[in-house]
Phi, psi and omega in degrees: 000141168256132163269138187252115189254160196266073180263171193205170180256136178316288194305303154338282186323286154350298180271004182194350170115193182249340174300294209279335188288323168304265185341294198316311174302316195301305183333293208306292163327290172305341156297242142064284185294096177295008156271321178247052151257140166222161200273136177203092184065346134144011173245136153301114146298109160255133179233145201226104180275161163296333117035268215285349157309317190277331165283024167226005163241049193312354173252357155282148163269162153004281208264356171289254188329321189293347159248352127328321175271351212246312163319312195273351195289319176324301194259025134116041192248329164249187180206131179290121159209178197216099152239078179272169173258004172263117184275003154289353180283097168254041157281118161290143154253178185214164192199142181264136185288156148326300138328310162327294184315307191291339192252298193315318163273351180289000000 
């Protein structure tokens, strides 16, 4: 069998569950990635629906993940904004808190 495998960090987990400590990686990993991060005020920004999360996380659903993002902003480990170039455009970005960083890295 192929197993594709997952990590995540246990202290995220721990504070917010194991669904957000997933999410966190992926954020985290795409942030990572120079091509889809872009600079705001001196933080890597990813912008993400909940959606295109699940297509890469296909055993979380929708409403899995929107409350997994709503756990880390709730304990400081990310932070929200919406810098589309449309103002019909509602993709949240996303960017990790100092703390956030400080968890990512332990």
């Amino acid at each position: 069998m192929n197993y594709k495998e997952k990590k995540f960090n246990t202290e995220i987990a721990r504070l917010c569950g194991v669904n957000a400590a997933v999410v966190a990686s992926k954020l985290w990993e795409a942030q990572a990635n120079a091509d889809s991060a872009f600079y705001i005020d001196g933080y890597p920004w990813v912008r993400a629906s909940y959606k295109r999360i699940t297509a890469y996380l296909p055993f979380l659903t929708v409403h899995m993940v929107q409350t997994a993002v709503k756990k880390l902003l709730r304990e400081g480990v990310v932070k929200v904004g919406e810098y589309n170039e449309s103002k019909f455009d509602r993709t949240h970005s996303y960017a990790f808190t100092g703390y956030g960083k400080d968890l990512m890295k332990a």
